[in-house]
C-alpha positions in Angstrom: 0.0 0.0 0.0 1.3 3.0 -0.9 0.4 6.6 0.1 0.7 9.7 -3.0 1.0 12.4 -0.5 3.5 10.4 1.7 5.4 8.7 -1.4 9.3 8.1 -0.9 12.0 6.9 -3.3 11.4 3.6 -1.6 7.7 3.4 -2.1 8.4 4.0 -5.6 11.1 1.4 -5.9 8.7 -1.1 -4.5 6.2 0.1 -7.0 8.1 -0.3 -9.6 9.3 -3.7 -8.9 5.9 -4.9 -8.2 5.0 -3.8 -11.8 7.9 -5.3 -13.6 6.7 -8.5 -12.2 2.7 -8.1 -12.8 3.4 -9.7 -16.7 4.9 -12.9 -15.3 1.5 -15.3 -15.5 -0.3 -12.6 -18.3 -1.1 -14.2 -21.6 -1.4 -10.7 -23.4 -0.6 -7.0 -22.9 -4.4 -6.5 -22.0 -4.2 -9.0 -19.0 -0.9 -7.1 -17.8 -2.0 -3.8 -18.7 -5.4 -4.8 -16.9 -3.3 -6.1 -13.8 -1.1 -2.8 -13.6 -4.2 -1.0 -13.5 -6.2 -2.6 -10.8 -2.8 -2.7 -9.1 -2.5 0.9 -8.7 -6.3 1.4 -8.3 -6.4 -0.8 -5.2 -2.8 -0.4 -3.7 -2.7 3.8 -3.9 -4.4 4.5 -0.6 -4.6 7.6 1.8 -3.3 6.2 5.1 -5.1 8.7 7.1 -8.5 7.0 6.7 -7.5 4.0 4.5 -9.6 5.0 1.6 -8.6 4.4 -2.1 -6.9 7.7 -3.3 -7.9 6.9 -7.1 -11.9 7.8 -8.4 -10.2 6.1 -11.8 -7.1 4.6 -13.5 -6.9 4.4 -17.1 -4.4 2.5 -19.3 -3.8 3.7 -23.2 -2.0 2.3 -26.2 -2.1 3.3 -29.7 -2.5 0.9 -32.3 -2.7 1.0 -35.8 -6.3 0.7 -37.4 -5.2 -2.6 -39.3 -4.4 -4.2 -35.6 -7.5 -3.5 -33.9 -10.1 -6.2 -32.9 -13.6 -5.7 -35.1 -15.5 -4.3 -32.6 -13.0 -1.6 -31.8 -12.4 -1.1 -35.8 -16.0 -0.4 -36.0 -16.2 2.0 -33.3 -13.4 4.4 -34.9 -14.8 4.5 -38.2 -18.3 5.0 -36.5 -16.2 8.1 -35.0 -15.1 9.3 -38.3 -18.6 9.1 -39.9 -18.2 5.8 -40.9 -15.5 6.0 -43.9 -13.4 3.9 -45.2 -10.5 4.2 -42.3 -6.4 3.0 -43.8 -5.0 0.5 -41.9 -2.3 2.4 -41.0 -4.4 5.6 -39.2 -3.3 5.4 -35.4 -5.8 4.8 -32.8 -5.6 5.6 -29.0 -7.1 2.6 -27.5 -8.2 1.7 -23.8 -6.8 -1.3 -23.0 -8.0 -1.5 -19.2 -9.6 0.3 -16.9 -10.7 0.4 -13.0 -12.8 2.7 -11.0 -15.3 3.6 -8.5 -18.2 2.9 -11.0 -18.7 -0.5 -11.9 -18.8 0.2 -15.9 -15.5 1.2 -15.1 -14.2 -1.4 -14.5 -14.1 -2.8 -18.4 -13.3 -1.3 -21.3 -15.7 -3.1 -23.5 -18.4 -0.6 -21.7 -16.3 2.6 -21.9 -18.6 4.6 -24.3 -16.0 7.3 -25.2 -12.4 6.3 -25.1 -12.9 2.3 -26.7 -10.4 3.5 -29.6 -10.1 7.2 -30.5 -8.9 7.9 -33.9 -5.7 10.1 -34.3 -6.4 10.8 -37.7 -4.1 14.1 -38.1 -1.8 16.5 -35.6 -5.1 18.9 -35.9 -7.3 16.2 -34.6 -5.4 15.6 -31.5 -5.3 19.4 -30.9 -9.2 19.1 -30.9 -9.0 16.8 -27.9 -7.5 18.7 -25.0 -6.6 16.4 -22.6 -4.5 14.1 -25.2 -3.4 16.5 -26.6 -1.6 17.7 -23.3 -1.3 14.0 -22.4 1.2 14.0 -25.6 2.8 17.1 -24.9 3.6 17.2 -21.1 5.1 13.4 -21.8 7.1 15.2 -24.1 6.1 13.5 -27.3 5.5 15.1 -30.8 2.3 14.6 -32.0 3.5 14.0 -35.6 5.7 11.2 -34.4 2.5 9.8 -32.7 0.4 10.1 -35.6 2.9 8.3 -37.9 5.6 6.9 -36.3 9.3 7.5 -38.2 11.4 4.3 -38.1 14.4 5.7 -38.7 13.5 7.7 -35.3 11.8 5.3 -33.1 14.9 3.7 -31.3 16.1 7.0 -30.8 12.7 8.0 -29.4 12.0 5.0 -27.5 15.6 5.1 -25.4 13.5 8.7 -24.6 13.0 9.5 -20.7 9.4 11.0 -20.5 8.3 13.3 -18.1 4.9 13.0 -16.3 1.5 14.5 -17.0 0.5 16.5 -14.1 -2.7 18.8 -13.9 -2.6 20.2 -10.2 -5.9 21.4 -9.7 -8.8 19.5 -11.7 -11.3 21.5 -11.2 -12.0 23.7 -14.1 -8.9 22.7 -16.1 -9.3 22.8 -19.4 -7.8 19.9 -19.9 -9.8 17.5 -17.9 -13.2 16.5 -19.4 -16.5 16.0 -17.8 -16.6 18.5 -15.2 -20.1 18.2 -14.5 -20.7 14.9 -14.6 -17.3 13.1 -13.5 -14.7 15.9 -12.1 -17.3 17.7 -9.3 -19.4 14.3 -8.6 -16.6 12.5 -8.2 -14.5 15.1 -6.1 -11.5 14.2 -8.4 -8.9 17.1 -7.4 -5.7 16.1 -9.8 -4.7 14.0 -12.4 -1.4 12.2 -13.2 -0.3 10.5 -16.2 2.8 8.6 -17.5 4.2 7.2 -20.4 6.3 6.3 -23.4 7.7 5.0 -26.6 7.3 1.4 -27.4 10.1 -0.5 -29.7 6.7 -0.8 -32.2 6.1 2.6 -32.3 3.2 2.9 -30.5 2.4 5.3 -27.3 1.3 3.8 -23.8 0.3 6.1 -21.0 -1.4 5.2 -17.7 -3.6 8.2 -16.3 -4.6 8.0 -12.9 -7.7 10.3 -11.5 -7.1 11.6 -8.0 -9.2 12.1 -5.0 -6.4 14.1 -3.4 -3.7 16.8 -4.4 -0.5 16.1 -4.9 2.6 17.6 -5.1 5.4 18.4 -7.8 8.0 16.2 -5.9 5.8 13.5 -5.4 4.8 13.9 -9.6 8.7 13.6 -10.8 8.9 10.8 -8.3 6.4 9.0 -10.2 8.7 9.2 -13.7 10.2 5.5 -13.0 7.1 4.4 -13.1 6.7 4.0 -16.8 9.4 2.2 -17.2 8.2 -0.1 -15.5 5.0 -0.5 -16.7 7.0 -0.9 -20.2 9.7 -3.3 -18.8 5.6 -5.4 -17.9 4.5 -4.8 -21.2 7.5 -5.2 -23.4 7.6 -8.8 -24.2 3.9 -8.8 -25.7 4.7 -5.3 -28.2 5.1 -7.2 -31.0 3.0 -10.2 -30.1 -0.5 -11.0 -28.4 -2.0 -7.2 -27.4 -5.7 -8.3 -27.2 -6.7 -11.5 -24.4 -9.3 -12.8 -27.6 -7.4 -14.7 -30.6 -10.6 -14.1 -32.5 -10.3 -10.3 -32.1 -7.1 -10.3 -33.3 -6.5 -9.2 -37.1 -3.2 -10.0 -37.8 -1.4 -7.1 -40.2 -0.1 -8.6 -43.3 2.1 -5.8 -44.3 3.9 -6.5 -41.3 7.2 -8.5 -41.9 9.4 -9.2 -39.3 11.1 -12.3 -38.5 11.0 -14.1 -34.9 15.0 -13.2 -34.4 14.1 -9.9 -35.6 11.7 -9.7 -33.3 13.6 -10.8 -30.3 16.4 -9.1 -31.1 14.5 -5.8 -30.6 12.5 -7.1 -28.0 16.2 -7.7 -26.1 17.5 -4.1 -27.0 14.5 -2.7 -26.0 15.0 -4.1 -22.7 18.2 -3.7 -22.5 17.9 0.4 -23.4 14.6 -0.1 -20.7 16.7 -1.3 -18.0 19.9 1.6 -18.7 16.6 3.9 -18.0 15.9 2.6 -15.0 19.6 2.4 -13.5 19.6 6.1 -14.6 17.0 7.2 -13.6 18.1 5.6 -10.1 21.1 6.8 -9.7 19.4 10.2 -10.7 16.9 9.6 -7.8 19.6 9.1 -5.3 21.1 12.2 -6.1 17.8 14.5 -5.9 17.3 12.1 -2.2 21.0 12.7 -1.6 20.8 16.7 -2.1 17.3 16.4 0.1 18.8 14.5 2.6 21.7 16.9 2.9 19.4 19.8 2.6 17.7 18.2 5.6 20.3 17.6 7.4 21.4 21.7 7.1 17.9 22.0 8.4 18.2 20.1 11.4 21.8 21.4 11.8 20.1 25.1 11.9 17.3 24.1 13.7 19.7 22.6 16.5 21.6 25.9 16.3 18.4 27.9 17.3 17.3 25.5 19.9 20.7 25.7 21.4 20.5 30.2 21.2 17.5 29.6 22.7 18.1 27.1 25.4 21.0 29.4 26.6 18.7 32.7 26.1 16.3 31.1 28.5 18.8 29.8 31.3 20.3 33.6 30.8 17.2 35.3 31.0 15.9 33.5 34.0 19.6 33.2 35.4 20.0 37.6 35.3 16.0 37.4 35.8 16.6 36.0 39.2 20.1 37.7 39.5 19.0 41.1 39.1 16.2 40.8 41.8 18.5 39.5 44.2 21.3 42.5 43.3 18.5 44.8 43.4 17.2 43.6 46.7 20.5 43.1 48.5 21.6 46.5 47.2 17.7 48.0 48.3 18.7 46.4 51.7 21.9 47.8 51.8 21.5 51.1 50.9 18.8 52.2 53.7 21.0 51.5 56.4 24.5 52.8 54.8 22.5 56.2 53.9 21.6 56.4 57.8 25.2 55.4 58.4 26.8 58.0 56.2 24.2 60.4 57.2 25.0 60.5 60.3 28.4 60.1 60.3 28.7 63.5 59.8 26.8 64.7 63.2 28.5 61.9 65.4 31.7 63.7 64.4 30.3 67.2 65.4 29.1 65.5 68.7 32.7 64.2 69.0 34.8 67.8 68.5 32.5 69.5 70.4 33.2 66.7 73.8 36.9 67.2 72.8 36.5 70.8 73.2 34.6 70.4 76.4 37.9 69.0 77.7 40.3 71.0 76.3 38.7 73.7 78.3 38.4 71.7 81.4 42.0 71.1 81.0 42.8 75.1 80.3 41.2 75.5 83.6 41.8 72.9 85.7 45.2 72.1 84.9 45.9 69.7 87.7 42.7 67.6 87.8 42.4 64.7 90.8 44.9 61.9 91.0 42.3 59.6 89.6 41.2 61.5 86.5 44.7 62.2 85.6 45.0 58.2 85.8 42.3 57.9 83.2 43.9 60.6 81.1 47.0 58.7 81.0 44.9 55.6 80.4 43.2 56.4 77.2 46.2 58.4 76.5 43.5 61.6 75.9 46.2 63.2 73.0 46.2 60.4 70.7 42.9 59.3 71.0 41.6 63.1 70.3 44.0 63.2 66.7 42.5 59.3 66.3 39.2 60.2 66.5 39.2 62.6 63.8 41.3 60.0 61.1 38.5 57.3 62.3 36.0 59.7 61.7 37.4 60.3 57.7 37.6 56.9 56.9 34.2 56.1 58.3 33.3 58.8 55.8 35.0 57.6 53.4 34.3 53.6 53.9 30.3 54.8 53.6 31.2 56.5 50.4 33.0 53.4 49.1 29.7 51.0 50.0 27.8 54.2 48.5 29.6 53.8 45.2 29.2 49.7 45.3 25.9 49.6 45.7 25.1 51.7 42.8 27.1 49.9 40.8 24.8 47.0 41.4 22.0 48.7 40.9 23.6 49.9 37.8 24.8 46.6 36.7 21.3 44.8 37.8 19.2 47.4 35.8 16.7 44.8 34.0 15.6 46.7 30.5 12.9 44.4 28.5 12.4 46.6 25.2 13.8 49.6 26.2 16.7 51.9 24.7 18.3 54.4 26.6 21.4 56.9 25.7 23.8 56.2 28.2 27.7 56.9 28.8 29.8 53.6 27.6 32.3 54.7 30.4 30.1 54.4 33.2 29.1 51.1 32.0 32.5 50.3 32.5 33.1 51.9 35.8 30.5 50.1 37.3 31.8 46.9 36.3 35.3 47.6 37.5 34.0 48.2 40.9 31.8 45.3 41.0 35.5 43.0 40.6 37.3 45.4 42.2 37.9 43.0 45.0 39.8 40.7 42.5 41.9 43.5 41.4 43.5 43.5 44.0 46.4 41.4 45.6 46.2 38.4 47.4 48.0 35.8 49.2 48.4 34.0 45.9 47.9 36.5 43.0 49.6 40.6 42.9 47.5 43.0 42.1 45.6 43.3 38.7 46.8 46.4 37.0 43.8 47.8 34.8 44.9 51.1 32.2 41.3 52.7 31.3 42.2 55.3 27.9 38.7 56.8 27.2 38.3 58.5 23.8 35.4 61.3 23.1 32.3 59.5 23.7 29.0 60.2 23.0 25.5 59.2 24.4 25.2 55.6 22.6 21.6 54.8 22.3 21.9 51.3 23.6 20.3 48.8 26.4 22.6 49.5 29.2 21.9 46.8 31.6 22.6 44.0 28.8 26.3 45.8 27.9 27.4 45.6 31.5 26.9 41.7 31.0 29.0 41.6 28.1 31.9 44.1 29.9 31.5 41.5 33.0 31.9 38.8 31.1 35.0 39.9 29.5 36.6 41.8 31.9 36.0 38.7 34.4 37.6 36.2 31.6 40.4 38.6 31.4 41.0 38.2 35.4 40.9 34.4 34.7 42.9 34.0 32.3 45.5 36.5 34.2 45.7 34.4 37.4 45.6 31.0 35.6 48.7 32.3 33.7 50.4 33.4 37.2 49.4 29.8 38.7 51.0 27.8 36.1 53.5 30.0 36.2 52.9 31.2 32.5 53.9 35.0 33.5 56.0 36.4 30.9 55.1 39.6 31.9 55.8 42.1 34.8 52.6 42.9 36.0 49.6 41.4 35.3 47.7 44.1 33.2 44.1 44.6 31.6 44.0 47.7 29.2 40.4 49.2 27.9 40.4 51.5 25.1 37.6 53.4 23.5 37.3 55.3 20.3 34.7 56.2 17.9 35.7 54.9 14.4 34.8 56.7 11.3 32.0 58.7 12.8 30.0 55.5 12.9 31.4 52.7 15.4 32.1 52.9 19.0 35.1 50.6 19.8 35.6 49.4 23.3 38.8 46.6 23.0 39.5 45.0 26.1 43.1 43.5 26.3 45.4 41.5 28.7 48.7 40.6 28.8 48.3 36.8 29.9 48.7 33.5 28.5 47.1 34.1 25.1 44.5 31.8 23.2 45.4 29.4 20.7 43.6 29.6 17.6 41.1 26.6 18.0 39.9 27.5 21.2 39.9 30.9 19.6 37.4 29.7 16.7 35.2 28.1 19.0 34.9 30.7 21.9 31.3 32.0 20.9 30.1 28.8 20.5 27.5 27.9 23.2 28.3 25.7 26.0 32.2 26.2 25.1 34.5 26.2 27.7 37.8 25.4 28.8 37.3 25.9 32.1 36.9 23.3 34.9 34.0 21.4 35.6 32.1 23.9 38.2 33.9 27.4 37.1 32.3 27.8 33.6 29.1 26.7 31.6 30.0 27.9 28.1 26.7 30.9 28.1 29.0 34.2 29.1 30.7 34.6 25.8 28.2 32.9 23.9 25.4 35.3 25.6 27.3 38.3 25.1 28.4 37.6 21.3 24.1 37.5 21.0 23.7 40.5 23.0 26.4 42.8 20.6 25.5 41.3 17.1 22.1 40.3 17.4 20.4 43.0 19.9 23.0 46.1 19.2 23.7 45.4 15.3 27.4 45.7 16.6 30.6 43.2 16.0 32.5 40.9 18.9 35.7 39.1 17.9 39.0 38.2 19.5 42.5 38.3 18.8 45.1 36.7 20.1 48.7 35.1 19.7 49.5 32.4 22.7 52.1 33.6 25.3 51.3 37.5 23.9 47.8 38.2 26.0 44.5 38.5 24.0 41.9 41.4 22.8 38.3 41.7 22.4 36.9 44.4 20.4 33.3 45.4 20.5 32.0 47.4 17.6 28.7 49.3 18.3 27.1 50.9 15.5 26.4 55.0 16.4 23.2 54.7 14.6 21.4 50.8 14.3 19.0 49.0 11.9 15.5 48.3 13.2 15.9 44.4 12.7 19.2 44.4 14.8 17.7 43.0 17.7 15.0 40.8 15.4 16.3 37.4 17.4 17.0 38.3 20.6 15.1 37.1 24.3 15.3 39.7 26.4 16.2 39.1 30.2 
């Protein structure tokens, strides 16, 4: 059983095989013709309900005049007006038939199509639908009306192409509208077909309930070789299933080994079809397959962006809230702090000058108070007080500065574009990591050169950009210490240099460089690639680069790339666009 809208190059290699092998107990190119027919009638099926996908299947041959049986002599002259008919006029005949309606189902009660006389290339251009029948197969009509055999081998070795009307309904082309076409709810119509060693055309036409498409049609082209590899060995033998139908044509005088020798060659040139027209199948599979597999391949890509858009969005989603909170929560008491840091310190001098004056007065206090004096040692802890006092001020300032950096950094923007100062991205980040700047027991101190250029307002989203500077600037700290741990440190200090510019009045270029171990130029190629890393299992999932190398093309219309030469440190340059295209952001989830 084989589906139309459904069909595969297997189906139709099974088809096809199935057919070749229909003529192997048939007495006469009716019976095989007959069983093709009621082969496809009952085997074409729509899966979805089980239901025969055919209203009607037709099979055609033409034959000369002088060949026919009586009763289908009589009914082409009747056609003609009842002349005397040549032997040699063609005739397209019905050689089988199956259908829906029982008449159908023989030709002997076909009341149209018995044996329709082609009695000139103007007559078949009378009858539409064999006239594009002969056409669309790719047939002349001369050569069908009077065969040249000085041509026919030529002809015959001929692959045809398939007759294909798409939409039924009102076609010119398809007869019957009334009565068969809307009745019968036929939708398209398929035909194929060829040269026989003979002369003769065959074409099987098969009337749909269901539309079909183009790649489904060319996959059908196989087909009629087939059906001639079935019918082949009766072309110049028994055509009708009735001896006594039979009229034998005199004129006709071929020996038995001339007869099997073309029978062979025709089989032979049949068969070199069929091996090319498979090999040209699996190509066209081949380049589907492929095609498919670029599909998949791209499809794969976009589940992956989207996967890692998601864990982003919901990671800085759930981030941002909690930098938001903490900093909410810090703020309120740090303000109070600061705020008051300033009276406690006028409380403070005014006490100290309380006892300066009891001092300038009672210069020679008790025994016991002069004990305490020397016990708090009064000088120093009055010039103390004042220092503690600053960097209380100071300290408050610092936490100040930190916490608006976080709100800063945790600023969630969903469609919104603000102009903003690149530097104070920047700024904010630095003091987010400023504690890993600095030295520790194991690494010195980060050294960070910052070499701003003329800036303008960018229009840009801000929050998203101080991912991308974190992300970098973070890597760049990595990367720095890794090289100092394995003790890769060509260099004095370790260093990170930012530069901005403005490039040709129409980029802004932030590069970010460092002077550590370098990248080498695989790990390089890959380093946008989601779910890369070469960190450690537990230090880094692959998203930060990947995220941010979204965030710059695909949000801000911009550029991300790195250079770098192993043991010589590595830059990334950012390229924002001063003025962006409206579908610069057309991919892009935003957190």
């Amino acid at each position: 059983m084989f589906d139309l809208q459904k069909m595969t190059l297997r189906d139709m290699s099974e088809c096809g095989l199935a057919i070749r092998h229909l003529s192997d107990k048939a007495n006469s190119m009716e019976d095989v013709s007959r069983i093709i027919i009621e082969y496809l009638y009952n085997d074409i099926i729509d899966i979805k309900n089980g239901e025969k996908t055919c209203v009607l299947v037709r099979f055609f041959k033409t034959h000369s005049y002088g060949e026919l049986p009586l009763d289908l002599q009589e009914d082409a002259r009747l056609r003609l007006g009842n002349i005397t008919v040549p032997d040699s006029l063609k005739c397209l005949t019905l050689l089988a038939s199956a259908g829906e309606v029982a008449e159908w189902n023989s030709r002997h009660k076909s009341v149209e199509h018995k044996a329709i006389p082609l009695k000139s290339e103007e007559a078949i251009a009378r009858i539409p639908m064999i006239s594009q029948l002969i056409q669309q197969l790719g047939l002349n009509p001369g050569t069908v009306v009077q065969p040249d055999p000085n041509l026919i081998t030529d002809l015959e070795q001929r692959m045809y192409n398939v007759f294909y009307v798409p939409d039924a309904l009102g076609s010119p082309y398809i007869p019957s509208q009334s009565s068969f076409v809307i009745p019968f709810k036929v939708k398209s119509v398929v035909g194929f077909g060829g040269l026989l060693p003979s002369g003769n055309m065959f074409a099987v036409l098969m009337f749909l309930k269901v539309a079909i498409s183009r790649t489904t049609v060319d996959l059908l082209r196989p087909l009629a070789l087939n059906v001639k590899m079935a019918i082949l060995p009766f072309d110049s033998g028994r055509i009708f299933s009735t001896d006594s139908q039979y009229v034998a044509n005199e004129n006709t005088k071929i020996t038995p080994q001339d007869e099997t020798i073309a029978r062979l060659n025709s089989q032979i040139a049949t068969l070199t079809q069929l091996l090319d027209v498979s090999e040209q199948s699996t190509k066209t599979q081949s380049d589907r397959l492929e095609k498919a597999i670029t599909h998949l391949q791209k499809t794969l890509d976009k589940l992956q962006k989207t996967q890692i858009q998601l864990i982003h969005t919901e990671k800085m989603s759930s981030l941002g809230q909690l930098v938001a909170g903490i900093a909410h929560e810090i703020n309120n008491p740090i303000n109070f702090i600061h705020g008051n840091v300033y009276h406690a310190l006028g409380y403070t001098q005014d006490l100290l000058k309380l006892v300066r004056l009891y001092q300038q007065y009672y210069p020679n206090p008790p025994q016991e108070i002069q004990e305490v004096i020397d016990s708090i040692e009064l000088d120093f802890l009055s010039q103390d007080l004042n220092k503690i006092f600053n960097s209380m001020t100071i300290g408050t300032e610092r936490i100040k500065e930190i916490v608006q950096s976080l709100r800063t950094f945790s600023r969630v923007e969903h469609a919104v574009e603000k102009k903003v100062d690149i530097h104070t991205a920047i700024d904010s980040t630095l003091m987010i990591l400023e504690h890993r700047l600095q030295a520790t027991d194991k690494y010195p101190k980060i050294k960070v050169i910052k070499e701003y250029g003329q800036l303008p307002l960018l229009d840009c989203y801000f929050g998203q950009l101080n991912q991308v500077f974190m992300n970098i600037i973070a890597n760049a700290i990595d990367a720095l210490q890794e090289g100092i741990a394995n003790k890769n440190n060509q260099f004095a200090i370790p260093t990170i240099h930012i530069r901005t510019q403005v490039l040709n009045d129409k980029w802004v270029i932030i590069s970010i460089a460092d002077n550590g171990p370098g990248i080498n130029g695989e790990v390089c190629s890959k380093l946008f690639d989601p779910f890369f890393t070469t960190k450690p299992v537990g230090k880094g999932t692959g998203i930060g680069l990947s995220i941010s190398h979204q965030i710059v093309v695909e949000k801000h219309g911009g550029e991300l790339s790195c250079h770098s030469i192993p043991g010589q440190g590595a830059e990334f340059l950012i390229k924002i666009p001063l003025r962006r295209t409206q579908n610069a952001e057309h991919s892009w989830v935003s957190p």
